[in-house]
C-alpha positions in Angstrom: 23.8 56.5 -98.6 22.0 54.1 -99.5 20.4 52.9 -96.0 16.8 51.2 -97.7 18.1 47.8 -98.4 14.1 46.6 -98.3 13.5 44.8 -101.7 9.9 43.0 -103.3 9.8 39.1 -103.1 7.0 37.0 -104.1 4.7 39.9 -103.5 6.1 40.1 -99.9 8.4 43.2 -98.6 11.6 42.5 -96.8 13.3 44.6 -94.9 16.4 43.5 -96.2 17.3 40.3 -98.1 19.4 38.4 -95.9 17.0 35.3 -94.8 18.2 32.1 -92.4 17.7 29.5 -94.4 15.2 26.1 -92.7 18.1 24.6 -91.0 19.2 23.8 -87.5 19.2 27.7 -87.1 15.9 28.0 -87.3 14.6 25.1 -85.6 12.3 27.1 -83.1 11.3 30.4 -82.2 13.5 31.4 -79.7 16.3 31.0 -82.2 14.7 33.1 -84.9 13.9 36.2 -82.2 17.5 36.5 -81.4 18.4 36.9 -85.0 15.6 39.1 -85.7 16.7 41.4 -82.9 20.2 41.0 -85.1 18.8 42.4 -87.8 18.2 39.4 -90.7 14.9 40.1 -92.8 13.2 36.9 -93.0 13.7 33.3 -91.9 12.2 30.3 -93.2 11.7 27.6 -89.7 13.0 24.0 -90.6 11.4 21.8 -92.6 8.1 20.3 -90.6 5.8 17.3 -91.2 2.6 16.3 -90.5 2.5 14.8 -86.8 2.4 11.3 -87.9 5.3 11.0 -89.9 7.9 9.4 -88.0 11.6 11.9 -87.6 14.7 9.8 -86.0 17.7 11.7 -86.2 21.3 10.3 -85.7 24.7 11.6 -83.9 26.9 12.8 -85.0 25.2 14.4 -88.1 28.2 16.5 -89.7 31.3 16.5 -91.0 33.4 19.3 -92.5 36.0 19.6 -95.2 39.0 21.8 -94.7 41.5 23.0 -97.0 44.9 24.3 -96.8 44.6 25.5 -93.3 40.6 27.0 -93.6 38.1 24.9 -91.4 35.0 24.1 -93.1 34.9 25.2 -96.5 32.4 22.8 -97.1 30.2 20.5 -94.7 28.6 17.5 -95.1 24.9 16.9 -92.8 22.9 14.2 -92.4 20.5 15.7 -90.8 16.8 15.2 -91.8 13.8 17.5 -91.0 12.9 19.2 -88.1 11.6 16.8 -84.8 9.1 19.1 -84.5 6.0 18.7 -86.3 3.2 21.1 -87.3 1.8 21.9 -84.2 4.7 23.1 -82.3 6.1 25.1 -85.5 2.2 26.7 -86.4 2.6 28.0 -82.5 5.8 29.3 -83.8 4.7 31.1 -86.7 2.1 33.0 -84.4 4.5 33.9 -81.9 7.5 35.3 -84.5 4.4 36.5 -86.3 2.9 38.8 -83.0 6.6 39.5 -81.7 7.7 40.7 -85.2 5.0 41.6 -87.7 7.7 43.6 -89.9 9.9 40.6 -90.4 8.9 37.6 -93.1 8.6 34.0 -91.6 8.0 31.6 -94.2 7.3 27.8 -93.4 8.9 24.8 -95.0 7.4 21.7 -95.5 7.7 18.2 -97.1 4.9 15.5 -97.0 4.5 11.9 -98.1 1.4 12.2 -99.6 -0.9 14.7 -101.4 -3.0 15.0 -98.1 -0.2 15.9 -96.1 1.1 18.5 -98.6 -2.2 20.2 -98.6 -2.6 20.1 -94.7 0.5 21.6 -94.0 0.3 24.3 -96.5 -3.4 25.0 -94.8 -2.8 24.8 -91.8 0.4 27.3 -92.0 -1.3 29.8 -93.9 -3.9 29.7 -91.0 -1.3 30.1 -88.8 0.1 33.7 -90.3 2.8 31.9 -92.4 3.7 34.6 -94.7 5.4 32.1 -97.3 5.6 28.3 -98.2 8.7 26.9 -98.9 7.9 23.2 -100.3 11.3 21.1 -100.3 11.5 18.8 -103.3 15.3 18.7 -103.0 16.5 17.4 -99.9 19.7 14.5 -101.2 19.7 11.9 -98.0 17.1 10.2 -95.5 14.0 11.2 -97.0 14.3 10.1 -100.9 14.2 6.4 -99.2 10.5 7.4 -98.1 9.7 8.9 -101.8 10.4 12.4 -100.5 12.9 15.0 -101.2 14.7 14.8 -104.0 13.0 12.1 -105.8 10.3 14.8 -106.4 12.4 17.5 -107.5 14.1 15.0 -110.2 11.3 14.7 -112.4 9.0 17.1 -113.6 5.8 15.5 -113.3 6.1 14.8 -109.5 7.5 18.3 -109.0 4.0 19.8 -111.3 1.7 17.8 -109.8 2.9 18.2 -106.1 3.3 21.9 -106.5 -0.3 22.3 -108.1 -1.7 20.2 -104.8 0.0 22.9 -102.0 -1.0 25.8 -104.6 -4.1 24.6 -104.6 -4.3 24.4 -100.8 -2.3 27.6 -99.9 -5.1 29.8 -101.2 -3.8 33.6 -100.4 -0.1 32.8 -99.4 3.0 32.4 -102.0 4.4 29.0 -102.5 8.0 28.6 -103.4 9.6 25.7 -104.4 12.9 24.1 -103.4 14.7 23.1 -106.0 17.5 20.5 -105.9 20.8 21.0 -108.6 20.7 17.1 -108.7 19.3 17.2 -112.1 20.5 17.2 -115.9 18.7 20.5 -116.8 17.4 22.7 -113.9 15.4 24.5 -116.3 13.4 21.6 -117.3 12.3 21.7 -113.8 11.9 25.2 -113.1 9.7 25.2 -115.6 6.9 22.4 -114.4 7.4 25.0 -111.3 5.9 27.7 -113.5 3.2 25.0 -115.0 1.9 24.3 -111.7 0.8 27.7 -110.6 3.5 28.2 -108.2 4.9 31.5 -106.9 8.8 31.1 -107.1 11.3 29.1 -106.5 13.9 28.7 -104.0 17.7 27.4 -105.7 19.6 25.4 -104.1 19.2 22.8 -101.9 22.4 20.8 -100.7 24.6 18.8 -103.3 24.7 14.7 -102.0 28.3 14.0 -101.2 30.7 11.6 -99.3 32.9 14.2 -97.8 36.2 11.6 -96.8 36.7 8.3 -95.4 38.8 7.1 -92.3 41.9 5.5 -93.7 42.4 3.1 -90.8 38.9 2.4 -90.4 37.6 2.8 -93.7 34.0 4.4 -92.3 33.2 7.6 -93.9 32.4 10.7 -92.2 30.3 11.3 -90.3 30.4 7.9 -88.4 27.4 7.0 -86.5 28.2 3.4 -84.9 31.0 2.5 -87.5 28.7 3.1 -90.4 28.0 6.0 -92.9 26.2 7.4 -95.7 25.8 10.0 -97.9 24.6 13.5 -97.2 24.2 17.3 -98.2 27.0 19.0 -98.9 26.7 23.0 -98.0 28.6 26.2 -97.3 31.2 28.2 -99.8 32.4 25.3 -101.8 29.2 24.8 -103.5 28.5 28.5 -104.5 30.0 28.2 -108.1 27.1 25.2 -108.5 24.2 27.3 -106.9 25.3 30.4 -109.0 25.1 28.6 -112.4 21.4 27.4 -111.1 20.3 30.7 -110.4 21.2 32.4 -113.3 20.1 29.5 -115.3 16.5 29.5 -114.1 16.5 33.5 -114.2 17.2 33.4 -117.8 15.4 30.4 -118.4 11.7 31.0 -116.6 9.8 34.0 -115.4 9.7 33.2 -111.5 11.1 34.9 -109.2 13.9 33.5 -107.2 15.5 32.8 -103.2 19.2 31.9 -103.4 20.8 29.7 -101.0 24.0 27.2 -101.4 27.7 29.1 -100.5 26.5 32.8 -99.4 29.3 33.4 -96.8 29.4 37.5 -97.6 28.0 40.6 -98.7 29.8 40.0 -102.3 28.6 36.1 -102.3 25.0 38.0 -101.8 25.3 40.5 -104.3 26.4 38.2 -106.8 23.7 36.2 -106.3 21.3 39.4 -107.1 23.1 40.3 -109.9 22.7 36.5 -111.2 18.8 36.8 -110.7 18.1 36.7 -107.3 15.8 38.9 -105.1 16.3 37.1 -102.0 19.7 35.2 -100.1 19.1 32.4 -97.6 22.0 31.6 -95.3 22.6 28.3 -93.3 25.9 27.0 -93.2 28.3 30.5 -92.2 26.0 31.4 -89.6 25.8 27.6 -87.7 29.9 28.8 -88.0 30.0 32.4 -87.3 26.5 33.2 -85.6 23.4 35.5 -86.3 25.8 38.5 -85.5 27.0 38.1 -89.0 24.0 39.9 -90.6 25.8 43.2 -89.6 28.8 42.3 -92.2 26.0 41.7 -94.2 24.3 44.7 -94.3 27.0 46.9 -94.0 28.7 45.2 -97.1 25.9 45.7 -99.2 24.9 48.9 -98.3 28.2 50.4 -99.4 28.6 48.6 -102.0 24.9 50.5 -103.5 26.5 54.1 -102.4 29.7 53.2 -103.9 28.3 52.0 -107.4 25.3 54.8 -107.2 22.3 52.6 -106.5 19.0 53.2 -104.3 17.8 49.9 -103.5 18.9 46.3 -103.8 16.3 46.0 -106.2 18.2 47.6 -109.0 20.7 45.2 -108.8 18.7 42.2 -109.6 19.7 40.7 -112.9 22.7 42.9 -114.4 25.0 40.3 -114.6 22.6 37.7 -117.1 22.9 39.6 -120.3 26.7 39.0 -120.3 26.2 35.5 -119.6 25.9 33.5 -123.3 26.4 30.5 -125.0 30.1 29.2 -125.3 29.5 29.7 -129.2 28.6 33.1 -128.7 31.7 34.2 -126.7 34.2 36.7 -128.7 36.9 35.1 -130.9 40.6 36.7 -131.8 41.1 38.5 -128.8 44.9 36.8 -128.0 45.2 38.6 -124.4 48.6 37.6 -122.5 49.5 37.5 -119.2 51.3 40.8 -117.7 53.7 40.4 -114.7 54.4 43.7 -112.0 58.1 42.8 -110.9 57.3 45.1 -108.2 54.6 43.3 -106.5 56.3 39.7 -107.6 57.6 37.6 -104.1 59.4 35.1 -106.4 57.9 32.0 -105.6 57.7 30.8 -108.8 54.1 29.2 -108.6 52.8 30.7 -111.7 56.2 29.4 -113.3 55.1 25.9 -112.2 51.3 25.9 -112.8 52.1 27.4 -116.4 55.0 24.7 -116.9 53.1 21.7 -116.2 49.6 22.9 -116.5 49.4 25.2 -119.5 51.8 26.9 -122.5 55.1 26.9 -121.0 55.4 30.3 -121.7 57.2 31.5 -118.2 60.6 31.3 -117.9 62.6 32.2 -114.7 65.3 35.3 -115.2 68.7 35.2 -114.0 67.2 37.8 -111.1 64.8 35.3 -110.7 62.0 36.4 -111.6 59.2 34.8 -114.0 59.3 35.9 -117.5 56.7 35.7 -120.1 57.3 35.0 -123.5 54.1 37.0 -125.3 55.2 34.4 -128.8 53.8 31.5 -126.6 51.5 32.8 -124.2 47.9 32.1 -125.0 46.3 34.2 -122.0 44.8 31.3 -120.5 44.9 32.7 -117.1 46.2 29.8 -114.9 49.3 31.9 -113.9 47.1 34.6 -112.4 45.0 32.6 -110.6 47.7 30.7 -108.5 49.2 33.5 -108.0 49.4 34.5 -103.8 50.1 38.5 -104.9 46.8 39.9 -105.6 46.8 41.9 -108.9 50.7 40.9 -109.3 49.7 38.9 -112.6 47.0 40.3 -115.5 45.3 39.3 -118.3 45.2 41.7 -120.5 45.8 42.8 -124.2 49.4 42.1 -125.9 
């Protein structure tokens, strides 16, 4: 079985990669013991400043989207970074750093000016730090103040400030948060690579207005009858952080942390397979707890014995070779959708959904039971995926 799950980031040796992302989760050291004694590999503690920039949070700071009957399949923060500035999180890193020498604790940081940037890389790395995380990316609050996001969207800011905390980290990687709030990701991965920097850390939260109040008209969250707009995190924003991934993987010669929709082991592996070395996880464990990291783990180390790997490392990267240009995808292959009567319930969804949504190729039998007519059937694949039976409907040759 394969039981090492321990892969190579940045130079630096996890014991497994499952890291908590710098969130609420990690906001002190007494959270991040408990879920090392759980079992996670790393955590990077909440975004810090220098101790005269000026943190007011507000209440509430979340909202969540459901959808049909599932709580929170996205969720919308406010939040901004941690209260707690560089003195109280260096004491941090020393104590995770004496208590837990085998497990990575990485710092994050954001700073107004090039002084602060090089400070707080400095003075972490003194501290036992054994990454920085620099977050150009975050969407709300802090691009007012020149900050977050504003870096990350152009890629002079995002050279130049790298090169300052490369400059001042001196032994320690730097990785750099990257924010999908841009027209070509790329483009900014690569000042990443310009400025000397380590790797890079995709994504940060996607800005949002998650719903309004239709008798008050005040978005969520409400803080005193007003709103605004805020990060939007958890599975619903996987398909975005996926495309990031595997477009800076094939796109620049950095290594790379995931974060943005990891719920389970298969949201982690496919996440590796897209280029990753590392996951970060915020969102399902402020829902489900630390204890999750036994899912995990367990998912992913089966999933190695099952397909005949040793190590997550080998996984890292299959899946970008199959990913092309839409020019370059195969022509003429005319697949049709293929229905098992046997595992059919009859609701007639794919009927509908192909009806107004696609070739009008089902019909519904006298039995009633959908029909597909392979002269008119394109294989689009609509039918299958509204269908509730799993593997009732396939796409496959005529």
């Amino acid at each position: 079985m394969a039981s090492n799950l321990s892969i190579e980031f940045a130079g630096i040796k996890f014991p497994n990669p499952f890291v908590l992302a710098p969130a609420p989760c990690t906001d002190n050291a007494e959270m991040v013991a408990r879920a090392f004694d759980a079992g996670w590999g790393g955590a990077v503690l909440k975004t810090t400043s220098v101790e005269s920039e000026v943190v007011e949070l507000v209440y509430p700071m979340l909202a969540g989207l459901d959808f049909e009957g599932r709580r929170v399949v996205g969720l919308e923060n406010i939040d901004l970074i941690s209260e707690r500035h560089i003195d109280r999180v260096e004491q941090d890193v020393r104590d995770l750093k004496r208590a837990y020498p085998d497990r990575v604790v990485g710092a994050s940081i954001m700073g107004a000016r090039k002084e602060h940037w090089q400070e707080l890389a400095a003075r972490l790395e003194a501290a036992g730090a054994d990454f920085i995380e620099c977050s150009f990316s975050c969407p709300h609050g802090m691009p007012e103040r020149g900050m977050g996001s504003t870096i990350g969207q152009d890629a002079q800011l995002t050279e130049r400030t790298a090169r300052w905390v490369k400059e001042a980290a001196g032994r320690v990687p730097v990785v750099i948060k990257l924010t999908p709030l841009v027209a070509d990701i790329v483009h900014i991965a690569k000042a990443v690579k310009r400025s000397g920097a380590d790797a890079i850390c995709a994504i940060n939260t996607v800005k949002c207005l998650i719903g309004v109040d239709l008798d008050t008209f005040v978005p969520y969250p409400q803080v005193g009858g007003k709103s605004t707009y805020g990060g939007y995190s958890g599975a619903a924003i996987k398909p975005i952080a996926l495309r990031c991934v595997a477009e800076i993987a094939k796109g620049v010669d950095l290594p790379i942390t995931a974060t943005g929709g990891v719920c389970t082991w298969r949201d982690a592996v496919e996440f590796l397979i897209c280029g990753a070395s590392t996951v970060q996880i915020c969102t399902e464990v402020m829902k489900r707890g630390f204890g999750i990291i036994n899912e995990l783990v367990d998912g992913l180390s089966g999933y190695l014995e099952r397909k005949g790997f040793s190590s997550p490392r080998e996984l890292v990267g299959l899946a970008l070779p199959n990913i092309v240009e839409h020019s370059q995808l195969p022509r003429g292959l005319a697949p049709m959708s293929h229905i098992d009567r046997d595992l059919c319930v009859q609701c007639h969804t794919c009927y509908v959904a192909c009806r107004d949504g696609a070739y009008q190729a089902i019909t519904i039998d006298d039995e009633g039971y959908p029909v597909v007519d392979p002269d008119v059937c394109r294989g689009c694949g609509m039918c299958a995926e509204v269908c509730p039976q799993e593997s009732c409907i396939t796409i496959a040759a005529r």
